[in-house]
C-alpha positions as CSV (number, residue, x, y, z in Angstrom):
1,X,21.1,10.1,10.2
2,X,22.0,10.4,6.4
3,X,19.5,8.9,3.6
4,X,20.0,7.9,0.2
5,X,16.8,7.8,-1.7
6,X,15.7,6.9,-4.8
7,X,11.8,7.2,-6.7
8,X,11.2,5.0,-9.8
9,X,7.5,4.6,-9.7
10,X,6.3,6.3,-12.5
11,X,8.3,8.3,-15.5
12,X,10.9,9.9,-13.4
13,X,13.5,9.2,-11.8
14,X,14.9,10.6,-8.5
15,X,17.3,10.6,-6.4
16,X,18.1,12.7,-3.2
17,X,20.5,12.3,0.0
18,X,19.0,14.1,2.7
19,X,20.1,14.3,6.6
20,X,17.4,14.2,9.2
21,X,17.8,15.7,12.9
22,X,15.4,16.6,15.6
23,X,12.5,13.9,16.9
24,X,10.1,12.1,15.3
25,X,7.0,14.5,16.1
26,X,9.3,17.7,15.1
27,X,11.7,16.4,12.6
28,X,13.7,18.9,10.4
29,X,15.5,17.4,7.1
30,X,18.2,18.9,5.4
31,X,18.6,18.3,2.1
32,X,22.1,17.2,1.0
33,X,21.5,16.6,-2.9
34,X,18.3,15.8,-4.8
35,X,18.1,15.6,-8.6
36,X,14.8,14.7,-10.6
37,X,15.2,13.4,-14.5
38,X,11.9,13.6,-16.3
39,X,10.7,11.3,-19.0
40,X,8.1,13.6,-20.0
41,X,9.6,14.2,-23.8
42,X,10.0,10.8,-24.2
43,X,6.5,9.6,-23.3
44,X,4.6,12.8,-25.0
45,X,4.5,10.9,-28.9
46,X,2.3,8.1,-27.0
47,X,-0.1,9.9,-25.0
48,X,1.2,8.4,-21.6
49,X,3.4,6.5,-19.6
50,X,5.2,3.5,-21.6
51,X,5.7,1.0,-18.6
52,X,9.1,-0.5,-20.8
53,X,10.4,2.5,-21.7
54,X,10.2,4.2,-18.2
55,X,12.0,0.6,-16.8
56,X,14.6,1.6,-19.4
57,X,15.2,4.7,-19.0
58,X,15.3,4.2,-15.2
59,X,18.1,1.4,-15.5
60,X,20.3,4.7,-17.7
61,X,20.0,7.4,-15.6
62,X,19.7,5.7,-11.8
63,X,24.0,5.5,-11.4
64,X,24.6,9.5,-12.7
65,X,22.1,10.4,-10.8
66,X,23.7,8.6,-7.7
67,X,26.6,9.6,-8.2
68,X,25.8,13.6,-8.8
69,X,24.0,13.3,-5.4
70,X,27.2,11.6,-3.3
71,X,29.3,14.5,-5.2
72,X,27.2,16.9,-4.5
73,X,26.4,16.3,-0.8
74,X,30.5,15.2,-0.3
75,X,30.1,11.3,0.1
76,X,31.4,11.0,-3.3
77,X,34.9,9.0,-2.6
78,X,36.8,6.8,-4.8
79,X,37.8,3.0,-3.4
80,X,41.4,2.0,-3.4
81,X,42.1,-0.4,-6.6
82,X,42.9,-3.7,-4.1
83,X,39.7,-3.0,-2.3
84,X,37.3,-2.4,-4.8
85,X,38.7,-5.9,-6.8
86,X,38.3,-7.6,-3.3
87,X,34.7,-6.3,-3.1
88,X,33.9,-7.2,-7.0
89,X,35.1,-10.8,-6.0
90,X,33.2,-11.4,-2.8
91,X,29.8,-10.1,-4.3
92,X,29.8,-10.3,-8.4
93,X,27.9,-13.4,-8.4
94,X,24.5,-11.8,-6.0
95,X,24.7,-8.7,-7.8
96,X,24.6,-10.5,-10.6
97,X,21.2,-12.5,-9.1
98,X,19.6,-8.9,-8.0
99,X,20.2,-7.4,-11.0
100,X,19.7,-10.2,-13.6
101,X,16.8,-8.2,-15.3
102,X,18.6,-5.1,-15.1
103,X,21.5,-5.7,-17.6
104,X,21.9,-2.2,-18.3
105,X,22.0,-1.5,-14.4
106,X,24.0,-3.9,-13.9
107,X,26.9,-2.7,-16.2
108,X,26.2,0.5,-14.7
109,X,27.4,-1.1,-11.3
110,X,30.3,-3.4,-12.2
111,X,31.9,-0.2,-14.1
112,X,31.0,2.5,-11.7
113,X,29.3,1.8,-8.3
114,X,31.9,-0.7,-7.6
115,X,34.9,1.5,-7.8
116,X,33.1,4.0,-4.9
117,X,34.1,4.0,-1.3
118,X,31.2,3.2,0.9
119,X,29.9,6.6,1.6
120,X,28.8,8.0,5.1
121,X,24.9,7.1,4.9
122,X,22.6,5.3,7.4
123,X,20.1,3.6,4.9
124,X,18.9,3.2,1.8
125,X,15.3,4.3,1.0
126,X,13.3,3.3,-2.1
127,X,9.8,3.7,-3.4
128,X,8.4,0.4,-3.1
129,X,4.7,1.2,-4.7
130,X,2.3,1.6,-5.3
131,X,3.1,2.5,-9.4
132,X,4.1,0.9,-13.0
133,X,5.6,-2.5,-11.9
134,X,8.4,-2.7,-14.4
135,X,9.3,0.9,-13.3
136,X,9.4,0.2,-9.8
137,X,11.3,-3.0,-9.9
138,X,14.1,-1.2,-11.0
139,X,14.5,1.1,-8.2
140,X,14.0,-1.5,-5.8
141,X,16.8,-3.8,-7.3
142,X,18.8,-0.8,-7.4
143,X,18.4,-0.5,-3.4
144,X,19.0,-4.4,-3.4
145,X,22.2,-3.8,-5.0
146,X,23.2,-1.0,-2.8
147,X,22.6,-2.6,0.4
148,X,24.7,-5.5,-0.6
149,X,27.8,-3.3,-1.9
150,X,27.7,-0.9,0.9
151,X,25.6,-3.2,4.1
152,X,23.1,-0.7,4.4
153,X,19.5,-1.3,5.2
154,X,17.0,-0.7,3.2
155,X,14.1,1.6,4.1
156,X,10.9,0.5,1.8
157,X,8.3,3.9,0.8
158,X,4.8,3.9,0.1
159,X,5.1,6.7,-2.6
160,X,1.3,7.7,-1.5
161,X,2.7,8.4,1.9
162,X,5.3,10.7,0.4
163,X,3.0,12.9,-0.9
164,X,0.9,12.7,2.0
165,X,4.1,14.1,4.2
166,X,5.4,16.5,1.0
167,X,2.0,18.5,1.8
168,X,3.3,19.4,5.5
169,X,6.2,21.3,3.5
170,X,4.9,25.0,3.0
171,X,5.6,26.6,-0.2
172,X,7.8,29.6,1.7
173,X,10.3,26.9,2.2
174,X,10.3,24.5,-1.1
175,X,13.2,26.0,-2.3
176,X,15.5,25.9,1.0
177,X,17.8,22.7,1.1
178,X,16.8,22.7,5.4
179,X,12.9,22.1,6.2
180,X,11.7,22.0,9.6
181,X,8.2,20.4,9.4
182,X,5.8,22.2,11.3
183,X,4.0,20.9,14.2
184,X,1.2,18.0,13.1
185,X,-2.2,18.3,14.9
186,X,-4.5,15.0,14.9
187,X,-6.8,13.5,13.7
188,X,-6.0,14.7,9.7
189,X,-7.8,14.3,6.4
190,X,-6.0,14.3,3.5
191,X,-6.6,14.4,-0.4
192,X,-4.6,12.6,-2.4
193,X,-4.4,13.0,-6.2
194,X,-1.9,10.5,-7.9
195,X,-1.7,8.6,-10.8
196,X,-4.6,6.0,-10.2
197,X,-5.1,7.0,-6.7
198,X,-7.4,9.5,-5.9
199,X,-8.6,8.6,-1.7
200,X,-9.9,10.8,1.2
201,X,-7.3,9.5,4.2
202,X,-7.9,9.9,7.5
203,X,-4.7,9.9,9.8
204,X,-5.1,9.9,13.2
205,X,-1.4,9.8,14.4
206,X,1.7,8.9,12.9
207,X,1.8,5.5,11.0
208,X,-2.1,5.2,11.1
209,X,-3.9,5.6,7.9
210,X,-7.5,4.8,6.8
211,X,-8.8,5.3,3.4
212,X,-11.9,6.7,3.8
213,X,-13.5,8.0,0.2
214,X,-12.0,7.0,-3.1
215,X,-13.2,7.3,-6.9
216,X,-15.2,4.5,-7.7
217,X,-14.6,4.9,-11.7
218,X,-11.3,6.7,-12.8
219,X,-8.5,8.8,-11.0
220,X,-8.5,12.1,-11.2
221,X,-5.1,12.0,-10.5
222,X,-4.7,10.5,-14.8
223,X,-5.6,13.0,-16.5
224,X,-4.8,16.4,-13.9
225,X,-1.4,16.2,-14.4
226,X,0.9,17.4,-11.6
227,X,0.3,14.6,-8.8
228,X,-0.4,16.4,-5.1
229,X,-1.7,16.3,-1.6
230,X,-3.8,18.8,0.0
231,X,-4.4,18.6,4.1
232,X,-7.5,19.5,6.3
């Protein structure tokens, strides 16, 4: 099956179409398209994360992002003109209601997302937390928005998770667009080092996770810098 994704949780904002094959305890993932847009520069003046400016840089860069990632995998199509105004006619009015704090999004949409053909994807997956709120919200009401236009599902992500599963990916393969996972031995402990998390979890098969060991002050994770998870 064919994934769009899309990560707003903190200062960057991602988006990636990957296609997955093989079974769920030896999965391989090609990836079709994945760009990442820091916020880095724009943050740097205050000493850290801006939770309104993130949300507003998010709402600018989401759609070119999205729509460099369906050119660049080959879902990027253009709707005929009868269809797309048929389309803008049966759903202005909820995209409007998904998108109401999202002006800038939502202009994004009604000039540019709404002219696409639906392209050839399965679902829809978004960071759903944990992160900055006002951040997150936009990514999520981005899948909304999505889903409705194209009836997709959507597929919410714990972002912890992700980096839980990014540490199976060994570093002789980071740069190849097709990664076959190796196989995954139980029971697991993982270290996880993001943002304000930083937890000892023990998994002892897939989809079971118990937090174990966390910091009972402040994360490591704010003021390390690059956000990781190591396995044991």
């Amino acid at each position: 099956m064919k994934i769009l994704a899309i990560e707003t949780s903190c200062d960057e904002t991602s988006v990636a179409i990957i296609e997955t094959v093989g079974s769920r305890k030896q999965p391989s993932v090609n990836v079709l398209a994945h760009f990442v847009s820091s916020q880095i520069e724009l943050h740097a003046e205050f000493g850290g994360v801006v939770p309104n400016l993130a949300r507003r840089e998010h709402q600018r860069l989401l759609v070119p992002l999205i729509i460099k990632s369906l050119k660049k995998s080959g879902l990027y199509s253009v709707a005929k003109e009868k269809n797309n105004l048929k389309l803008l006619q049966a759903t202005s009015y909820k995209l409007q209601d998904i998108l109401a704090r999202e002006s800038d999004l939502l202009a994004e949409f009604e000039k540019k997302i709404s002219k696409l053909s639906v392209p050839d994807i399965d679902a829809i997956a978004v960071t759903n937390g944990p992160g900055l709120a006002p951040a997150l919200w936009v990514g999520v009401n981005c899948a909304k928005a999505l889903s409705l236009l194209w009836k997709k599902p959507i597929i919410p992500m714990n972002h912890m998770k992700g980096h839980l599963y990014a540490a199976f990916v060994r570093d002789e393969v980071r740069e190849k667009t097709f990664v076959k996972f190796p196989k995954i031995r139980f029971p697991m402990l993982a270290l996880l080092v993001s943002g304000g998390h930083t937890e000892l979890v023990l998994m002892k098969k897939f989809g079971s996770y118990e937090i174990i060991g966390e910091t009972l002050d402040d994360a490591a994770g704010e003021v390390v810098g690059p956000e990781l998870g190591i396995l044991f």
